[in-house]
ROKE-808289 format. One line per field, with one value per residue (C-alpha): chain; x, z, y; residue in one letter. Coordinates in Angstrom, 1 decimal, decimal comma, always signed. Each point is the difference from the previous one (the first is absolute). Layout:
! ROKE-808289
cadena [A|...] .
X [X|...] .
Z [Z|...] .
Y [Y|...] .
residuo [A|...] .
//
This chain:
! ROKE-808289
cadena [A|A|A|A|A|A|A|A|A|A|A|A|A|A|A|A|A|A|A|A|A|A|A|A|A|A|A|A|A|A|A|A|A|A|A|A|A|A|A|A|A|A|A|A|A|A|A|A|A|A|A|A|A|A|A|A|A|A|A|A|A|A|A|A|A|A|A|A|A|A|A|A|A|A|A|A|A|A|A|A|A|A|A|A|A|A|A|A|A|A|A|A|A|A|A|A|A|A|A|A|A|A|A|A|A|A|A|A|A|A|A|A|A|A|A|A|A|A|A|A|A|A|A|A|A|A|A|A|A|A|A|A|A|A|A|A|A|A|A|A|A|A|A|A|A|A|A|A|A|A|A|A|A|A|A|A|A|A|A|A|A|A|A|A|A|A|A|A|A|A|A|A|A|A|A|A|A|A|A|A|A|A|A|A|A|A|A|A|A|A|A|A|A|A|A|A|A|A|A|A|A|A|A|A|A|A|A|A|A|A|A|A|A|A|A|A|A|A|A|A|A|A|A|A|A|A|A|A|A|A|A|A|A|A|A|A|A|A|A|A|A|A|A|A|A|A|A|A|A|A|A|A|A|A|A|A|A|A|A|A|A|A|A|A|A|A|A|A|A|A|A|A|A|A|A|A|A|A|A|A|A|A|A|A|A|A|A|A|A|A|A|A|A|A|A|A|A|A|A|A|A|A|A|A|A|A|A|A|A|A|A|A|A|A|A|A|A|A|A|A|A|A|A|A|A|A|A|A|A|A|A|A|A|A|A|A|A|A|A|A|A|A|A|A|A|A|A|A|A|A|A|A|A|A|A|A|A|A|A|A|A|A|A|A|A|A|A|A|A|A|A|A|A|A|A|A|A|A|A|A|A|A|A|A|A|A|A|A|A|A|A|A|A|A|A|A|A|A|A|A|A|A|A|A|A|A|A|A|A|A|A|A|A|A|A|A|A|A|A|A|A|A|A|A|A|A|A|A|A|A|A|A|A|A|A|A|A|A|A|A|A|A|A|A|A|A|A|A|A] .
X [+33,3|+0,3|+2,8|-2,0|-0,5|+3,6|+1,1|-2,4|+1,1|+3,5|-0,7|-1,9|+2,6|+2,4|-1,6|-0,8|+4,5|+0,4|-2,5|+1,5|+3,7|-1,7|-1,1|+3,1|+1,8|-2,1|+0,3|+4,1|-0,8|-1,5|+2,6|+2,6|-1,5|-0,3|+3,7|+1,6|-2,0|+1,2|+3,3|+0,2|-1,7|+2,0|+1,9|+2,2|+1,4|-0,3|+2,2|+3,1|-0,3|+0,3|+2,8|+1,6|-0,1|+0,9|+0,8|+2,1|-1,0|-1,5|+0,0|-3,3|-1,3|-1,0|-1,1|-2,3|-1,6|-1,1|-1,3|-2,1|-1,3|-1,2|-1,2|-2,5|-0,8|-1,4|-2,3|+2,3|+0,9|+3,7|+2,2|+3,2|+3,6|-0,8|+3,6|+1,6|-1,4|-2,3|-3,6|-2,9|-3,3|-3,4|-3,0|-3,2|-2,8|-2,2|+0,8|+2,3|+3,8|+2,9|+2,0|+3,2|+2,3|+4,1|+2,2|+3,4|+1,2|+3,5|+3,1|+3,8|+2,7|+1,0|+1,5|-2,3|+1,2|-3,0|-0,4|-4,0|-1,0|-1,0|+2,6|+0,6|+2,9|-1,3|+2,4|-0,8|+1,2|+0,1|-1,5|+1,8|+3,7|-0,6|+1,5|-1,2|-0,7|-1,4|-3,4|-1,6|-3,3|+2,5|-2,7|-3,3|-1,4|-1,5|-2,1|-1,7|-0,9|-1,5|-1,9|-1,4|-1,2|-1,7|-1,6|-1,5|-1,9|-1,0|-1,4|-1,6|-1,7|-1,2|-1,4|-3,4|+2,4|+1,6|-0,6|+2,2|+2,7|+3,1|+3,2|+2,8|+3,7|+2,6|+3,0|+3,3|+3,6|-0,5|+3,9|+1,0|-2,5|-1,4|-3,2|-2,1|+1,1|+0,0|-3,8|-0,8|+2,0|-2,5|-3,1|-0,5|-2,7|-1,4|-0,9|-1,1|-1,3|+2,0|-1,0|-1,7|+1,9|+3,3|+1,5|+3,0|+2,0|+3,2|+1,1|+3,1|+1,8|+1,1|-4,4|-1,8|-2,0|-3,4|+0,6|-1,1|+2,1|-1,6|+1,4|-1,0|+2,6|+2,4|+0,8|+2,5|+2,7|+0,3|+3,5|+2,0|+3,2|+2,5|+3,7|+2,0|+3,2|+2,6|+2,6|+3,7|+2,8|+2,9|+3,3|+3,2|-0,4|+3,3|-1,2|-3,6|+0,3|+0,2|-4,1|-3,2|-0,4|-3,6|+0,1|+1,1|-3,2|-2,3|+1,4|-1,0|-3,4|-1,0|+0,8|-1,5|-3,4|-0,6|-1,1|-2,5|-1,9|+1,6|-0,3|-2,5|-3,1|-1,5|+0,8|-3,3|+0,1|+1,5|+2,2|+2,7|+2,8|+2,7|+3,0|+0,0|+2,9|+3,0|+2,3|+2,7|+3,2|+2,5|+3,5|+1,8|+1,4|-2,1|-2,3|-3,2|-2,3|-3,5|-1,3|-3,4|-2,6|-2,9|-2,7|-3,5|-1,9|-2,9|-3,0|-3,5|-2,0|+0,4|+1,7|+3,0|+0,6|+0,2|+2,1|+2,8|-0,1|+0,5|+2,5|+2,1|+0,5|+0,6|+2,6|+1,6|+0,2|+1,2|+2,7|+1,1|+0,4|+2,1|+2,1|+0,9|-1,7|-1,6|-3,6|+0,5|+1,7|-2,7|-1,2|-3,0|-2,8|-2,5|-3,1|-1,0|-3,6|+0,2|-1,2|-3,1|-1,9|-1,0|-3,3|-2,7|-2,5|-3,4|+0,1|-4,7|+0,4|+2,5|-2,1|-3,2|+1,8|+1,1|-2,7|-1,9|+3,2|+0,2|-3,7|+0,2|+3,3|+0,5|+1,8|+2,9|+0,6|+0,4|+2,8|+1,5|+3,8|+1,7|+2,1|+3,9|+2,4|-0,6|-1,0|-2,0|-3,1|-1,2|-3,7|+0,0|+0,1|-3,5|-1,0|+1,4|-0,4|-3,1|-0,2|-2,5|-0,9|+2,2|+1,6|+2,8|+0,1|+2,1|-0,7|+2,1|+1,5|+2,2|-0,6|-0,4|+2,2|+2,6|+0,2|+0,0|+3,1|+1,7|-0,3|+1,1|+3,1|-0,7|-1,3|+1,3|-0,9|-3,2|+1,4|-0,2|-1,6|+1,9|+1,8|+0,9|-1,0|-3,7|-3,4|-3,2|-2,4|-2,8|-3,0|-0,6|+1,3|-1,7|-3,4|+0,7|+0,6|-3,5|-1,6|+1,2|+0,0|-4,1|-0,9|+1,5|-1,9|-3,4|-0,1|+1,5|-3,1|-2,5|-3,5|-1,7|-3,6] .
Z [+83,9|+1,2|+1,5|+3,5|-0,1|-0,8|+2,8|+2,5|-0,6|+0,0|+3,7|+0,9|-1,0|+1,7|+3,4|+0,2|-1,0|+3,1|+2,6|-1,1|+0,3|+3,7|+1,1|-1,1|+2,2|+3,0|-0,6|+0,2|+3,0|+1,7|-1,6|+1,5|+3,4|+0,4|-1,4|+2,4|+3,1|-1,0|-0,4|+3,2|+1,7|-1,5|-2,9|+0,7|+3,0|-3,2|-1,8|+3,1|+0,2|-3,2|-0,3|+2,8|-1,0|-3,8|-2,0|-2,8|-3,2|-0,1|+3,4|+1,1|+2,4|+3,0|-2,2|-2,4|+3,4|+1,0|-3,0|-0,7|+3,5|-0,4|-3,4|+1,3|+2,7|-2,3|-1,8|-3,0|-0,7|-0,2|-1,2|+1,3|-1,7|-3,4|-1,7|+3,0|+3,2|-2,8|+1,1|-1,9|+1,8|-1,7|+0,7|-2,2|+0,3|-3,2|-3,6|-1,6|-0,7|+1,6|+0,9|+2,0|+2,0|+0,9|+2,7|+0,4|+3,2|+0,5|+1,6|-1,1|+1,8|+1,0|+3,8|+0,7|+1,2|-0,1|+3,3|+0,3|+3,3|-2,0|-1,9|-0,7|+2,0|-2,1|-1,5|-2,3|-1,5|-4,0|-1,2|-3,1|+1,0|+3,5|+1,7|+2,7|-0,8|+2,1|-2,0|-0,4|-1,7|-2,0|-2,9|+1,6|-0,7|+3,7|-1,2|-3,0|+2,4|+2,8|-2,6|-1,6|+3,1|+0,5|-3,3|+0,8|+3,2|-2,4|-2,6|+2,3|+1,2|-3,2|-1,5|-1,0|-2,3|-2,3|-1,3|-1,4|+1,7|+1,6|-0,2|+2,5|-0,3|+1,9|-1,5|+0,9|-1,0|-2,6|+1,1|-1,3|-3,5|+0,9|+2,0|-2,6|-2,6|+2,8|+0,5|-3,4|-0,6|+2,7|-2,0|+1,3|-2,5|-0,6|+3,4|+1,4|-3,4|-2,3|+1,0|-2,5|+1,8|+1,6|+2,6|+1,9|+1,7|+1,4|+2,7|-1,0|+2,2|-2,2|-0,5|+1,9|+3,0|-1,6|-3,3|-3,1|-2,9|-2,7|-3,6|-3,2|-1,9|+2,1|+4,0|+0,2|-2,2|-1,0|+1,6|-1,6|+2,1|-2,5|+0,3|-2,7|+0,1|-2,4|-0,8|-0,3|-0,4|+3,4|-0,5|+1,6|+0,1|-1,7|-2,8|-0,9|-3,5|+1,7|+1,0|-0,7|+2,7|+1,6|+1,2|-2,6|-1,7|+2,4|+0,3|-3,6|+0,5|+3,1|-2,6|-2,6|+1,9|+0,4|-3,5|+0,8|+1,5|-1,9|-3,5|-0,1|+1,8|-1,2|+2,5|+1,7|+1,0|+3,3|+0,7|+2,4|-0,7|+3,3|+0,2|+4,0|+0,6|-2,3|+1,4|-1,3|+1,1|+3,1|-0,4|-2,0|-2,2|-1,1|-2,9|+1,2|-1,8|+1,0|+0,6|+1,6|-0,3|+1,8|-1,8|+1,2|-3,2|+0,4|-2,4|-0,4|-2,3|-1,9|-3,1|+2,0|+2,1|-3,4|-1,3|+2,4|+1,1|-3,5|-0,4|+3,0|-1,5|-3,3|+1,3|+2,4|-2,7|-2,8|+2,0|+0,3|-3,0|-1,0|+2,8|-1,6|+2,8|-1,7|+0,1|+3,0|+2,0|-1,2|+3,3|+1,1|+1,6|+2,3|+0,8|+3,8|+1,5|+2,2|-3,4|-0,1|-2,9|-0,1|+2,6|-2,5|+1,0|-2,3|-1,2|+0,2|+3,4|+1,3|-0,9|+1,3|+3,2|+0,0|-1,0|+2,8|+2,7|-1,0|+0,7|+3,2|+1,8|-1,9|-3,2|+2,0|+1,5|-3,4|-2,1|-3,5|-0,1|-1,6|+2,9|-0,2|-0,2|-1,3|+3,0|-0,9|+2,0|-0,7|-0,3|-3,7|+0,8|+1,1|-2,8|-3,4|-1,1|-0,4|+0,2|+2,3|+0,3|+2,7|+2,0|+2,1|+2,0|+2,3|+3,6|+1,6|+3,3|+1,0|+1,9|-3,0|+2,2|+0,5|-3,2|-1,2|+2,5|-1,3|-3,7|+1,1|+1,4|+3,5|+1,7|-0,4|-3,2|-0,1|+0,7|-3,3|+0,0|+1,1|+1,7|+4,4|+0,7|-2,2|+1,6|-0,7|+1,8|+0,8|+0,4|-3,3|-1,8|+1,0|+0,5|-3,8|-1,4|+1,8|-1,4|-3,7|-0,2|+1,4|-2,3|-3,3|+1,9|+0,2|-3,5|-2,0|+2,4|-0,2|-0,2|-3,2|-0,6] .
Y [+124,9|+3,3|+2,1|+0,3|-3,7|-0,7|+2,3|-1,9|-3,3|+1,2|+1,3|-2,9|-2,5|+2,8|+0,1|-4,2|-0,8|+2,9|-1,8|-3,6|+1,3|+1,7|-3,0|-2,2|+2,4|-0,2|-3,8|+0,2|+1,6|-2,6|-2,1|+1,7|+0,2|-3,6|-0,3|+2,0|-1,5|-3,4|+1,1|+1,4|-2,8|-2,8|+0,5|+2,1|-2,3|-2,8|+2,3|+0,1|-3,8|-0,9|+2,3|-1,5|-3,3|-0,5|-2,9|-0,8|-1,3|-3,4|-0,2|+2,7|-3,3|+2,6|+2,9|-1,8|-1,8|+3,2|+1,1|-3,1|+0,3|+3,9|-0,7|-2,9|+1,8|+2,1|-2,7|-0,8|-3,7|-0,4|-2,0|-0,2|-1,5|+1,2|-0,4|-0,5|+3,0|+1,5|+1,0|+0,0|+1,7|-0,4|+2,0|-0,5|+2,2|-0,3|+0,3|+1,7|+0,3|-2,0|+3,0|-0,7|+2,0|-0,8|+0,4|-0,8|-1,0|-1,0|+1,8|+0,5|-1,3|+4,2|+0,5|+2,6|+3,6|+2,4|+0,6|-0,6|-1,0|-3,2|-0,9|-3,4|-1,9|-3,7|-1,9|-3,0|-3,4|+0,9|-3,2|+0,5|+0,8|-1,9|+3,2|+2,0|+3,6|+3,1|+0,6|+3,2|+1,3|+2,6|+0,1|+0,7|-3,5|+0,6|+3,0|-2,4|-2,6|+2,4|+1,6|-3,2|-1,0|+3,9|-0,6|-3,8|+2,0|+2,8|-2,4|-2,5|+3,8|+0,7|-3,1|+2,3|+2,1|-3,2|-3,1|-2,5|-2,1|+1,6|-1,9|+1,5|-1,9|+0,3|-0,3|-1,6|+0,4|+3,2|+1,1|-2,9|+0,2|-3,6|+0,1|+1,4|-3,0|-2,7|+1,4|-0,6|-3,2|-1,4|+0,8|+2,8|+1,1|-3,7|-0,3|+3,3|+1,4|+2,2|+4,0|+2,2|+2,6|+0,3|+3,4|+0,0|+2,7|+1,4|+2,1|+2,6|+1,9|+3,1|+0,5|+2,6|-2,3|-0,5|+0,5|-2,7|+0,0|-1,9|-0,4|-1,1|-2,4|-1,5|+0,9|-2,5|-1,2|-3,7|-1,6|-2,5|-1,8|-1,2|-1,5|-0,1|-2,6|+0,8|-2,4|+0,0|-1,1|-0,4|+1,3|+1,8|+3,7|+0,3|-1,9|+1,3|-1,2|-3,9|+0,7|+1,6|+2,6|+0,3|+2,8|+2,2|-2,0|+0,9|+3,8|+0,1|-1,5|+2,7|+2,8|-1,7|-0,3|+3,4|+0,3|-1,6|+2,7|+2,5|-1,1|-2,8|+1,6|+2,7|+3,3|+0,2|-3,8|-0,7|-2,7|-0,9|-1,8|-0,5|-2,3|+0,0|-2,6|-1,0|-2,9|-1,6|-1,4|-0,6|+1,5|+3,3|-2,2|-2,7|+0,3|-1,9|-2,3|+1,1|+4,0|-0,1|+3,0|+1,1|+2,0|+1,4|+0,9|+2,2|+1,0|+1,2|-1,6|-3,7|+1,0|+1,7|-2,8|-2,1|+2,2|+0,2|-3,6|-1,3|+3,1|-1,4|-3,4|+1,4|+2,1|-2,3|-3,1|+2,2|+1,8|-3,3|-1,1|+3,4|-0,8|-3,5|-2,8|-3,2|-0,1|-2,1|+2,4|+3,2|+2,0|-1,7|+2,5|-1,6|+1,5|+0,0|-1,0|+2,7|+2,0|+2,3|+1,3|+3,6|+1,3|+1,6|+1,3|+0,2|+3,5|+0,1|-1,5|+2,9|+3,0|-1,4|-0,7|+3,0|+2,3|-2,1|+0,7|+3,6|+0,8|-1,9|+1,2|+3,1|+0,7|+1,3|-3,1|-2,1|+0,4|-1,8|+0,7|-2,5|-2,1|+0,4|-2,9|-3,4|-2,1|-3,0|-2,2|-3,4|+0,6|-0,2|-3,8|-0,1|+2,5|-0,8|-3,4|-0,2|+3,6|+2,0|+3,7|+1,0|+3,3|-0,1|+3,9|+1,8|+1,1|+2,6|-0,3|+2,7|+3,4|+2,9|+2,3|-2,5|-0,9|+4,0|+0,6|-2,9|+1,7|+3,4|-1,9|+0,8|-3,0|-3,3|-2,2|-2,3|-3,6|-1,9|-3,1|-3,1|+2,8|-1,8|+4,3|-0,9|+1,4|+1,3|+1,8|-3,0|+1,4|+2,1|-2,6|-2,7|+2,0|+1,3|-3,5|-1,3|+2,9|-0,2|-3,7|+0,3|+2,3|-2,0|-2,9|+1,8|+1,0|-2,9|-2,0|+2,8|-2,4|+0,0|+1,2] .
residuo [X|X|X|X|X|X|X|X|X|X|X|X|X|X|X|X|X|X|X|X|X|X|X|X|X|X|X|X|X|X|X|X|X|X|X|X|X|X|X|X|X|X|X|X|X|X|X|X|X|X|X|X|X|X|X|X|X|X|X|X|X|X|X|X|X|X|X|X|X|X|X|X|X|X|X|X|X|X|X|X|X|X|X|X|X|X|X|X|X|X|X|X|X|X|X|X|X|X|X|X|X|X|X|X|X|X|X|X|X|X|X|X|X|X|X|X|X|X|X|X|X|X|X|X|X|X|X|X|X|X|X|X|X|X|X|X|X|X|X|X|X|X|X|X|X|X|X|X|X|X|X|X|X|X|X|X|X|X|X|X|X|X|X|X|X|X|X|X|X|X|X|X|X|X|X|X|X|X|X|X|X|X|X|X|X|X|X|X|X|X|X|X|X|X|X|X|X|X|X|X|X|X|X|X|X|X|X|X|X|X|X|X|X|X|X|X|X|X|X|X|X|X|X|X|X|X|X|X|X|X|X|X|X|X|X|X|X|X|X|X|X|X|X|X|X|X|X|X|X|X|X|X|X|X|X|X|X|X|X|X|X|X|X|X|X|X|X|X|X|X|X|X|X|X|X|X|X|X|X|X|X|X|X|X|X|X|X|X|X|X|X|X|X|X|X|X|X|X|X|X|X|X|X|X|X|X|X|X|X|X|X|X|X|X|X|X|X|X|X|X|X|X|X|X|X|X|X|X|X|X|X|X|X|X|X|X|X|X|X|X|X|X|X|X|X|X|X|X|X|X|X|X|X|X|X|X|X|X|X|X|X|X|X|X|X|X|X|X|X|X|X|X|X|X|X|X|X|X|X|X|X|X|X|X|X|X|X|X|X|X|X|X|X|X|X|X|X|X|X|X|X|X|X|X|X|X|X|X|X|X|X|X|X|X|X|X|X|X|X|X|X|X|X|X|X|X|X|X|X|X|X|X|X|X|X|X|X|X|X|X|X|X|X|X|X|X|X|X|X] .
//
């Protein structure tokens, strides 16, 4: 083959990726047209209501109403009380993959003090403590739902451009780490189909409004609640020697835990390791018989979270042998249900999304910085046993100006998550998340020839 040959196909192949990424642009065009018009004809007054009116965990009986009845109006089938308010929408147009999309819905029991026009003044029977709390959307569970009811519209719009089945869910009680395994624990997967492809995503406040933030590996850390009990002996304060002191015990099992992390992973692994809540006894001078501690115990991938669970008992048990209790007395460390393995995403799956994000919205608009913190989600239990090809992303939500001044120190600092002062800017997030979450759509359900 020649040189002049080589140089023509080169252009060729050249000039056809250039009209292709054109026309894929022109395409997010229209996209985003039809985005913003529904936003400003209906969603965004979706958005201020559901802010307005949240609902605790387990108890999301108005909000997942009104989803259902969007979603059907729409043309899915759903099915509604899926491990307990759980949704499950169903729209089948051809062959082609199960791909399913999540949203979380439920509030937190936060007075809010943000000062929107909106704000929420609810308050709410906790179903689980049976005591009334103010309830606020401090998380922006409000965006995900707004926008998965933007994308149903968007998809229903565009049934020449896919084939497959879509699966939307709406999730209940992730605050609390339960809806996702409630979901599954009613056969979820048996009933509706397991997915061939899983996406979920997050607004965050301290993100430019907009923005995706994709990584490979994991974007969330795995949780783990676990109380550890450590036995003693009563006795007078004046006579120490008369008793096995608990809390001099469970002092040396805190320090002893942070080698955990220090000495037992290796220093590019993350892990998290917190004692949150040490109690033990009544009066100055009485030695108690019981010291009670409170850990969170975070990781990012299986083998950690194996690692410093089995580390804690070892620990816990062994300190208290040293420390002379019968092995009927030992520290006993109970794990917590309200435990979450590690989010990880499926490192091919990222960088197609991405490639096919970036040459819709713009490169500038797509970012991969690793996330900061340890906060944890409980969407792995819909995507790791079995296990499915899934992504979990980020959508930004705050003004890049306010968040700038807030760097620099001279404007006040972005509300936190959780945070009673929490708040987003709606509209770019939830037009952003509609946009991100069609495209994935589109081209994990692109028809094939």
């Amino acid at each position: 083959m020649s040189i002049k040959t080589i140089g023509w196909i080169t252009l060729t192949l050249g000039s056809l990726l250039a009209i292709a990424t054109t026309s894929l642009a022109h395409a997010n065009d229209d996209l985003v047209d039809s985005i913003q018009a529904d936003y400003e004809n209906r969603l965004g007054d979706m958005f201020e209501e559901f802010h307005a009116n949240p609902e605790l965990s387990l108890a999301e009986f108005k909000t997942s109403k009104k989803i259902a009845k969007e979603l059907r109006t729409h043309g899915f089938s759903v099915t509604e009380n899926v491990g307990g308010t759980g949704i499950v929408a169903l729209l089948k147009n051809g062959k082609g993959p199960l791909v399913m999309m999540r949203a979380d819905m439920d509030g937190l029991p936060v007075q809010e003090k943000s000062g929107l026009p909106y704000a929420s003044k609810a308050t709410q029977l906790d179903p689980v403590t049976q005591k009334t709390f103010p309830v606020m959307h401090a998380c922006g569970h409000d965006v995900h739902i707004t926008s998965l009811i933007g994308t149903a519209k968007q998809m229903v719009g565009r049934k020449d451009q896919w084939s497959g089945t879509l699966m939307l869910i709406g999730q209940p009680a992730e605050e609390r780490v339960l809806g996702a395994r409630a979901m599954m624990e009613d056969n979820l997967w048996q009933r509706f189909g397991k997915p061939d492809y899983a996406l979920a995503f997050h607004v965050f406040s301290n993100l430019q409004a907009g923005v995706i933030n994709v990584v490979e590996g994991s974007p969330f850390a795995g949780a783990d609640t676990v109380d550890i009990y450590v036995h003693g002996v009563g006795a007078h304060g004046a006579y120490p020697h008369a008793g096995r002191d608990p809390i001099v015990l469970g002092s040396q099992i805190v320090m002893a835990l942070q080698t955990l992390v220090s000495r037992e992973l290796s220093p590019r692994q993350s892990g998290v390791v917190t004692v949150g809540a040490f109690h033990s006894g009544t009066k100055h001078n009485i030695i108690s018989d019981l010291a009670h501690l409170q850990l969170t115990v975070r990781n990012t991938n299986i083998k950690t979270r194996e690692t410093l669970l089995q580390g804690i008992k070892r620990i816990a048990e062994n300190l208290g042998r040293a420390a002379g209790l019968p092995e009927d007395k030992l520290p006993e460390v109970i794990y917590s249900e309200e435990s979450v393995p590690p989010t990880i995403n499926n490192d091919a799956m990222v960088r197609r999304l991405k490639n096919v994000w970036q040459t819709a919205m713009g490169e500038d608009r797509v970012t991969s910085h690793q996330p900061e913190g340890m906060g944890a989600e409980d969407f792995p239990f819909f995507t790791t046993d079995p296990e499915i090809k899934s992504v979990y992303f980020r959508v930004g939500g705050t003004d890049k100006d306010y968040i700038a001044a807030a760097i620099s120190g001279v404007g006040p600092a972005v509300p936190s998550h959780h945070s009673p002062l929490f708040k987003i800017q709606p509209e770019p997030a939830v037009t952003a998340g509609i946009e991100a979450t069609v495209l994935a759509l589109l081209d994990l359900m692109a028809p094939t020839q």
